[in-house]
KOLPA-257467 format. One record per atom (N, C-alpha, C): y, z, x; residue in three letters. Coordinates in steps of 0.2 Angstrom, whole numbers, padded with zeros to 4 digits, always signed. Each point is the difference from the previous one (the first is absolute). Example, Ala and Ser with C-alpha at 12.3 -4.5 7.8 and 13.67 -1.06 7.14 Angstrom:
-0028+0039+0066ALA/+0006+0000-0004ALA/+0006+0000+0004ALA/+0005-0004-0002SER/+0006+0001+0004SER/+0005+0003-0004SER/
This chain:
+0252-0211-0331UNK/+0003+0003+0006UNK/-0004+0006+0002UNK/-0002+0001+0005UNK/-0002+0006+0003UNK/+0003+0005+0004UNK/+0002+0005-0004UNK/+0000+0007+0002UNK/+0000+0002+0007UNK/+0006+0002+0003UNK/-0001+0003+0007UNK/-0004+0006-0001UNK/-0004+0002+0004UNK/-0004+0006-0001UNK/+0004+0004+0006UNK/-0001+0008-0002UNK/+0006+0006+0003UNK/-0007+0001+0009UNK/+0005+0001+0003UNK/-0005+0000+0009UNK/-0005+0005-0002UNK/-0006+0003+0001UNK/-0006+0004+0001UNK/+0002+0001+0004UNK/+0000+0010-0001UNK/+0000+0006+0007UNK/-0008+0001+0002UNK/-0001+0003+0004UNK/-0006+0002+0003UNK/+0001+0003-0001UNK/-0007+0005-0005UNK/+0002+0009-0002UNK/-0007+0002+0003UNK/+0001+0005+0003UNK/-0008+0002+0001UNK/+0002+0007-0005UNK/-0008-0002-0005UNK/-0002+0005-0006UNK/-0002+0010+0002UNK/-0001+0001-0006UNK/+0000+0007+0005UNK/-0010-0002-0001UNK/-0002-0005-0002UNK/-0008+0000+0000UNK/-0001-0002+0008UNK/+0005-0005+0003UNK/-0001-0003+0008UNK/+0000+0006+0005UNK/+0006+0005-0001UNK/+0002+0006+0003UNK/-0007+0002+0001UNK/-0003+0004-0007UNK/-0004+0004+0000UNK/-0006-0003+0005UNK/-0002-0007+0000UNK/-0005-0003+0002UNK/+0001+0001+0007UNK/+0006-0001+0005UNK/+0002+0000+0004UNK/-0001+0006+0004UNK/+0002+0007-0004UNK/-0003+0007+0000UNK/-0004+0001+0002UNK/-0005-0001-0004UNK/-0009-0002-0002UNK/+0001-0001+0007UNK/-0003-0006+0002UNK/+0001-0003+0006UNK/-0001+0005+0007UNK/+0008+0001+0000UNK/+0000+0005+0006UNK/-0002+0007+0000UNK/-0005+0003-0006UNK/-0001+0003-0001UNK/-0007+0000+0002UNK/-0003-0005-0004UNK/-0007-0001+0004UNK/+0000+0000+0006UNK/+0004-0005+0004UNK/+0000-0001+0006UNK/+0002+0007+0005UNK/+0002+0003-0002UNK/+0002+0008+0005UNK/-0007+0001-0002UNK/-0002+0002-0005UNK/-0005+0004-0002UNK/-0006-0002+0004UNK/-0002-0010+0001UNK/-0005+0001+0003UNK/+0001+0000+0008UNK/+0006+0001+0000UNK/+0000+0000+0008UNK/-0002+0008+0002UNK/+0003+0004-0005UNK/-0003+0006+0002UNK/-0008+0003+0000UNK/-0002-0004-0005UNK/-0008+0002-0003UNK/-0005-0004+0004UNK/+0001-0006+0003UNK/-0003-0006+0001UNK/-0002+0005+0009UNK/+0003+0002+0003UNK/-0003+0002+0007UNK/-0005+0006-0002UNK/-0001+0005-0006UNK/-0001+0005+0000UNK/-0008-0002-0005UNK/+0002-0006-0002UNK/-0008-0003-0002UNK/-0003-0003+0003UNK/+0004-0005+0005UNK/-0003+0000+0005UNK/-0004+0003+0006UNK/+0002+0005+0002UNK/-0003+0006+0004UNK/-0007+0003-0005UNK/+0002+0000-0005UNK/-0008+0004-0003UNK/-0006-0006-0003UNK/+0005-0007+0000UNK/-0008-0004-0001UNK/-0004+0000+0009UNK/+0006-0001+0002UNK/+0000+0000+0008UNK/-0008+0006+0002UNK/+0001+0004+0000UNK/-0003+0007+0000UNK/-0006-0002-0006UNK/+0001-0001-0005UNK/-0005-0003-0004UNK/-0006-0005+0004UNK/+0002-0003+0002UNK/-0003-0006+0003UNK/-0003+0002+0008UNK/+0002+0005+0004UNK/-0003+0001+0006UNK/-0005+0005-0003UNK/-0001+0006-0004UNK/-0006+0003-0005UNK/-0004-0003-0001UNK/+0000-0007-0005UNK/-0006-0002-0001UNK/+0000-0004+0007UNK/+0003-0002+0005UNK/-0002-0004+0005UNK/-0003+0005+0004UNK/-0001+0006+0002UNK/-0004+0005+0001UNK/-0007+0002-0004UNK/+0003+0000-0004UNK/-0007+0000-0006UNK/-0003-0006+0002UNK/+0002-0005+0001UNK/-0002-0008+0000UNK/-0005+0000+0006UNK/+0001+0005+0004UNK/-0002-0002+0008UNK/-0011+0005+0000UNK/+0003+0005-0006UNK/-0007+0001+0000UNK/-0002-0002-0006UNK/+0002+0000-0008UNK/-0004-0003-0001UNK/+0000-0008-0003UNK/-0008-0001+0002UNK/-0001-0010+0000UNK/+0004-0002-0009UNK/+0003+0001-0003UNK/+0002-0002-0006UNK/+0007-0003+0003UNK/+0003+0002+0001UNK/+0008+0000+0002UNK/+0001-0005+0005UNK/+0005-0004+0002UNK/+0000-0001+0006UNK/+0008+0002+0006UNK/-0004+0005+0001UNK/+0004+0003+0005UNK/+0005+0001+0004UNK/-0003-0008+0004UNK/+0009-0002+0004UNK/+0003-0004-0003UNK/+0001-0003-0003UNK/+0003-0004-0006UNK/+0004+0005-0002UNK/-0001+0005-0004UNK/+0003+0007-0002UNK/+0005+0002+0003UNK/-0003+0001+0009UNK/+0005+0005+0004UNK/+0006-0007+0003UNK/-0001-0004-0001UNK/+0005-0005+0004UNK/+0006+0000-0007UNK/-0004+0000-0007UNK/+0006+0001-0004UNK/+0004+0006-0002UNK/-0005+0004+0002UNK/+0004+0007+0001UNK/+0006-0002+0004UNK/-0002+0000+0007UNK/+0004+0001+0005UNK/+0007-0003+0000UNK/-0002-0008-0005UNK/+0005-0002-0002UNK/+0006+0000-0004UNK/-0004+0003-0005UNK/+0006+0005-0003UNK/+0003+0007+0002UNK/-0001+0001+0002UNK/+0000+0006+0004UNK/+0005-0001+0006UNK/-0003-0005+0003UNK/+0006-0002+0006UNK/-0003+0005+0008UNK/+0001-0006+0004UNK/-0004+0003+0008UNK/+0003+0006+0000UNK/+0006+0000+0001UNK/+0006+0004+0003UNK/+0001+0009-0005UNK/-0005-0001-0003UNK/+0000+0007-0006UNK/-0004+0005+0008UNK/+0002+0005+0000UNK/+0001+0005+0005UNK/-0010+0001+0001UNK/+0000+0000-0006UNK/-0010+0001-0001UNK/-0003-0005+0003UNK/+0001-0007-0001UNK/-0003-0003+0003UNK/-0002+0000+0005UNK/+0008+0000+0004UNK/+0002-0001+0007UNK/-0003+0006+0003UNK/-0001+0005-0002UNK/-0001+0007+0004UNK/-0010-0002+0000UNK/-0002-0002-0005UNK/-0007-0002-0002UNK/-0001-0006+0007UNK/+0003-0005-0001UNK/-0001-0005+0003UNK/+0001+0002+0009UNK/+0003+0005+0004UNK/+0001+0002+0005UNK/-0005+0003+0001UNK/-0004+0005-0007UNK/-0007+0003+0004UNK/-0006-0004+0000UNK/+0000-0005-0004UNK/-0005-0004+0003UNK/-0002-0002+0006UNK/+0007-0003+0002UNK/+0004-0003+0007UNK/-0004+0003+0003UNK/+0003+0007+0000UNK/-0003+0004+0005UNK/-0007+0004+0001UNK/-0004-0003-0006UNK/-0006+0004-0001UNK/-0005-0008+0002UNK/+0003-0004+0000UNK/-0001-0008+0004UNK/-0002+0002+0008UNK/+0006+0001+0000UNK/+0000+0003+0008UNK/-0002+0004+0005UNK/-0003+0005-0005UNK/-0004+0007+0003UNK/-0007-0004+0000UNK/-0002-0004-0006UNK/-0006-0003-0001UNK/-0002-0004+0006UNK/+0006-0005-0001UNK/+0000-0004+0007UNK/-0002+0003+0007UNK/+0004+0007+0002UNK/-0003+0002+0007UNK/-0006+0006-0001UNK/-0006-0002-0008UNK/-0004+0004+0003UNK/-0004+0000+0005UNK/-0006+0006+0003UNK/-0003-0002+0005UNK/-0005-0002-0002UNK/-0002+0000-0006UNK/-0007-0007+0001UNK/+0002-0004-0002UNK/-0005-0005+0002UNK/+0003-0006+0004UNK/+0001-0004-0006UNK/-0006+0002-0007UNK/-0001-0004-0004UNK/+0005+0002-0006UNK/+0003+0003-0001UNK/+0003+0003-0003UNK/+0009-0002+0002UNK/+0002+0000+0008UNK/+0004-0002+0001UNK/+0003-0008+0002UNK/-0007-0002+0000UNK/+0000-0008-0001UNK/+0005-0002-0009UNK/-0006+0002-0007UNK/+0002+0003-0005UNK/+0008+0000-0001UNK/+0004+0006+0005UNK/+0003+0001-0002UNK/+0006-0006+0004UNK/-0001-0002+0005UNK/+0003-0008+0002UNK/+0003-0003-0003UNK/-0008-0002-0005UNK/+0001-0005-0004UNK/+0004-0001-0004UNK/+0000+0008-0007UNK/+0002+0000-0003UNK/+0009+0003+0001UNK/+0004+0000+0007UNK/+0004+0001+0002UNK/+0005-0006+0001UNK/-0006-0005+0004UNK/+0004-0007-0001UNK/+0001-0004-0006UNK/-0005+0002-0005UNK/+0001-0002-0007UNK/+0006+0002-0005UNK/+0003+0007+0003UNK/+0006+0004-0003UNK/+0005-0003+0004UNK/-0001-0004+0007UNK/+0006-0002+0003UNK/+0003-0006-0004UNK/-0008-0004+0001UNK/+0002-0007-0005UNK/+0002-0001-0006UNK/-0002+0007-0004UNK/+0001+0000-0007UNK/+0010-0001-0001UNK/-0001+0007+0004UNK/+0009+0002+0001UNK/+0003-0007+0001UNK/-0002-0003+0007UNK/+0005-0004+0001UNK/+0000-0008-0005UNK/-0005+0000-0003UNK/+0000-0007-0006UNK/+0005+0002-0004UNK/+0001+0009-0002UNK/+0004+0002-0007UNK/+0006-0001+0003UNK/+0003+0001+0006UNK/+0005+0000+0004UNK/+0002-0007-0001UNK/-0004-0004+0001UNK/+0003-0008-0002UNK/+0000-0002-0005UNK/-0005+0001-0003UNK/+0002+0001-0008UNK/+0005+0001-0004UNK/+0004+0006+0003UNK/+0004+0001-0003UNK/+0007-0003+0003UNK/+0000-0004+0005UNK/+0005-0002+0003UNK/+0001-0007-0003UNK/-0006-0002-0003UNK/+0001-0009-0002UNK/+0002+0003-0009UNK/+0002+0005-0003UNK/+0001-0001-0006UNK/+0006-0004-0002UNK/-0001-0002-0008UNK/+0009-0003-0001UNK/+0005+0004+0001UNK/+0000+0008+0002UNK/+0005+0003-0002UNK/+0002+0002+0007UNK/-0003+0000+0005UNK/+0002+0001+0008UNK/+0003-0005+0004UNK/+0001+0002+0004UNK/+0003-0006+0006UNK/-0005-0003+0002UNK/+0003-0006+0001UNK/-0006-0006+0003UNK/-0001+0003+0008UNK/-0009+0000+0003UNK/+0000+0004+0004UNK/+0003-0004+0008UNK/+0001+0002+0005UNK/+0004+0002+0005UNK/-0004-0007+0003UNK/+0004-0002+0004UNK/-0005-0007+0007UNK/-0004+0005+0003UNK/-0004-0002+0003UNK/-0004+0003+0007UNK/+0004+0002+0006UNK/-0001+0005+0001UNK/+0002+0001+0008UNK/-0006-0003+0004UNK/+0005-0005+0005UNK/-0001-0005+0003UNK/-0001+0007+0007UNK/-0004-0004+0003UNK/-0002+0006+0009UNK/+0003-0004+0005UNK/+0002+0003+0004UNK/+0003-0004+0005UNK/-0003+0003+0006UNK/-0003-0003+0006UNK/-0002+0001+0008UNK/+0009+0002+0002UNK/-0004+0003+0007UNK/+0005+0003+0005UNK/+0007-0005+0001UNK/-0003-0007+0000UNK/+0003-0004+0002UNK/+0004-0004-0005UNK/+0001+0004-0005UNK/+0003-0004-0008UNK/-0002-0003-0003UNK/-0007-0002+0002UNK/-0003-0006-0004UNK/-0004+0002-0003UNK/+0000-0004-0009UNK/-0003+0001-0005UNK/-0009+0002+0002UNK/-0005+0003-0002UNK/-0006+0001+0000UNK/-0002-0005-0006UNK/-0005-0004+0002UNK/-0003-0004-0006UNK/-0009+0005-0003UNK/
């Protein structure tokens, strides 16, 4: 004949405790350490992307695009950097010789095009909203524009 056996409790040990501890202790910790190593590989990697752009060993833009990505567009330097471009684009743009302001044209509508690819880009990610229908044009007379 066999033995009724007595019900098993669930006991969490003081080893599961500790582990559980552990745990959220790591995870604070990296949540606080993780942005602030980020920011200085970040910063690491636009240096040599710098470095990269003069000398031929490195390669440069590769560098600065991982830089920038750890770092994030929205960091005040970037953005303050990326506005005087803008606008060093655009003084270039209306120099008065002629070849020089061709030049800067060019390189004006290429910062257009750049911007507005990263702007799409960034709107097809998994983590954004799926992007918006087209605004359809309508004539005086309500009718759709083909």
């Amino acid at each position: 004949m066999v033995e009724p056996r007595a019900p098993t409790m669930l006991y969490c040990g003081m080893s599961e405790r500790r582990s559980s501890v552990y745990a959220r202790t790591v995870l604070s910790l990296r949540r606080l350490v993780w942005p602030v190593v980020r920011q200085v590989l970040g910063w690491l990697f636009i240096i040599l992307g710098v470095l990269g752009l003069v000398l031929p060993v490195l390669q440069g833009v590769l560098f600065l695009v991982i830089g920038v990505a750890l770092v994030g567009r929205r960091n005040w330097l970037i953005r303050r950097s990326a506005v005087a471009i803008k606008r060093g684009l655009r003084r270039w743009a209306h120099a008065r010789q002629p070849l020089i302001a061709r030049a800067g044209q060019v390189a004006l509508r290429a910062q257009h095009e750049c911007s507005r690819q990263s702007r799409r880009l960034a709107a097809r990610t998994w983590f954004s909203a799926p992007p918006a229908e087209p605004h359809r044009r309508y004539s005086y007379r309500g009718e759709p524009n083909e």
